[in-house]
Structure formats: structure tokens, C-alpha cells
C-alpha positions in Angstrom: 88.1 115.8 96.6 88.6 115.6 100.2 91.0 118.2 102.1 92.8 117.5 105.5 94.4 120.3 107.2 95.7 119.7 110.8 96.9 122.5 113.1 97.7 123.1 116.9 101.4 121.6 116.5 104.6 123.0 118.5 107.0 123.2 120.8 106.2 122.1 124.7 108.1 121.0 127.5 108.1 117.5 128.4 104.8 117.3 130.6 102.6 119.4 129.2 99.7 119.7 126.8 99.1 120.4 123.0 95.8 120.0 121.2 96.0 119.1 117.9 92.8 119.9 115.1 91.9 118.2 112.2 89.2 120.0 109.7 88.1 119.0 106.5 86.8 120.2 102.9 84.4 118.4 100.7 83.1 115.7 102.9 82.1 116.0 106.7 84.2 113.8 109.2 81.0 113.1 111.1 80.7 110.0 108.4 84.1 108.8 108.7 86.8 107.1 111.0 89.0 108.9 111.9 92.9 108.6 112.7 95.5 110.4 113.8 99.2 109.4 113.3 102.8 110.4 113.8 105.9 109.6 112.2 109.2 110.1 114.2 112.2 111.0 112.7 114.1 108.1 111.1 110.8 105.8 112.2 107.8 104.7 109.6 104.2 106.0 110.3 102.7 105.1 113.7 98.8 104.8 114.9 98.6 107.4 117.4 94.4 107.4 118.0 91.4 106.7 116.1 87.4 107.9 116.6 84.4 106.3 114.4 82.2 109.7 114.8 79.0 108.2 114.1 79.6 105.1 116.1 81.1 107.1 119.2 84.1 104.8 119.2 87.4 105.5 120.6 90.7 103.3 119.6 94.0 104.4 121.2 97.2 103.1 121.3 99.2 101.6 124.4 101.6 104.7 124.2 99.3 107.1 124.4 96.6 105.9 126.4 95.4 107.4 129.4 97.5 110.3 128.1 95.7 111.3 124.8 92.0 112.2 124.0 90.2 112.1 120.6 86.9 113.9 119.9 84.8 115.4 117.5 82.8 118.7 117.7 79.8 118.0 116.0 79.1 122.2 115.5 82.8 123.1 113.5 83.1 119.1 112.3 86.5 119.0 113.7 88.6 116.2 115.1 90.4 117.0 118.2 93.5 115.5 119.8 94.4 116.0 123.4 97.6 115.5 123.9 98.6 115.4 128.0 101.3 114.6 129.6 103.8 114.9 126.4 106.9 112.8 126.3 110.1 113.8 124.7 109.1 110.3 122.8 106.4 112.0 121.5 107.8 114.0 119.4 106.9 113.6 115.8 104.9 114.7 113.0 101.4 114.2 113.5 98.5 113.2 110.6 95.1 113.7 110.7 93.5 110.9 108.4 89.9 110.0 107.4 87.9 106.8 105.9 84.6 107.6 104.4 84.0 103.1 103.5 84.0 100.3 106.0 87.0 101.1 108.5 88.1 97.1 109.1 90.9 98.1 110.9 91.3 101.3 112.3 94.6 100.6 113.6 96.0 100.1 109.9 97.0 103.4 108.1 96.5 101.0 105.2 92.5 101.6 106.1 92.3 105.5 105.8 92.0 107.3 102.1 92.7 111.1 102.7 96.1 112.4 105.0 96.6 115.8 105.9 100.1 117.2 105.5 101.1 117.1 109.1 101.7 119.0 112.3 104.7 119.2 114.0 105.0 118.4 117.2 108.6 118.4 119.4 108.2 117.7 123.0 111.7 119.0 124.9 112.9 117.1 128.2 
């Protein structure tokens, strides 16, 4: 089985910077797509940023881009999510996610098999 844990989560002032981690167990990331997501209170799950490792492909969405940064470090296999100039809009839980197949859409949470439990992330104004 696979195992997801995401970490670097908090509390920041509107403004500044958080990066978030995603590590896994059992199969390395450099294989997969992967996404991260957030879910906001009281909203459904929403694509946040997306990197095909082997393919050096980015995918962000409008709200975050120019703002955010995903990477992977090739030594520790971990995803990375720089978060910069964090909006109060932000805030949310954030999921790490990973497809090992054919990633048709990486947009589409539908597309990823494996979730991490989350990170918290609350961005005050």
C-alpha cells in the first residue's frame, strides 16, 4: 500500500509564505503525478497544483498561479508546495495526492488513487 503524509501546515499572516511537503511509503513519487488540493470549510475539494515528476510538468490553477510553486526533490522523493503570497482565501486543508497509471486529467481529483490526510493551513488578514 501506498502512504501519503503531508506536513509544513499552519498559521501565517495574510502575505506570507508556508511550504507544504508531501512524502510517501511503498512507491516513489518520482513515477507518479502528483496533486495537491485544499478543501475550504463548508466548500468541496479544490485542485490546488499538480507536477508529472518524470515528465517535468507543472499544472496550476488560476488562483494560485504565479503565487504557488510545486517541485520534487529527486534525493528525499518529496513533493514540495510553495505557497507565497498567502491569502486569507487560502485557507483550507491541504492534500497531497498521487497517480501511479495514466494521469488523463490532472486537474480531476477523480484521477489520483492515494490522499494523504491533510495539512492545515489558515492564512489570517
Amino acid at each position: 500500500q501506498v502512504q501519503l503524509v503531508e506536513s509544513g501546515g499552519g498559521l501565517v499572516q495574510a502575505g506570507g509564505s508556508l511550504r507544504l511537503s508531501c512524502a510517501a511509503s511503498g512507491r516513489t513519487l518520482s513515477s507518479a503525478v502528483v496533486g495537491w488540493f485544499r478543501r475550504a470549510p463548508g466548500k468541496g475539494r479544490e485542485f490546488v497544483a499538480a507536477l508529472w515528476w518524470s515528465g517535468g510538468m507543472s499544472y496550476y490553477s488560476d488562483s494560485v498561479k504565479g503565487r504557488f510553486t510545486i517541485s520534487g526533490d529527486n534525493a528525499k522523493i518529496t513533493v514540495y508546495l510553495q505557497m507565497n503570497s498567502l491569502k486569507p482565501e487560502d485557507t483550507a486543508v491541504y492534500y497531497c495526492a498521487a497517480d501511479f497509471g495514466r494521469n488523463r486529467d490532472p486537474y480531476s481529483s477523480s484521477e489520483y488513487d492515494y490522499w494523504g490526510q491533510g495539512t492545515q493551513v489558515t492564512v489570517s488578514s
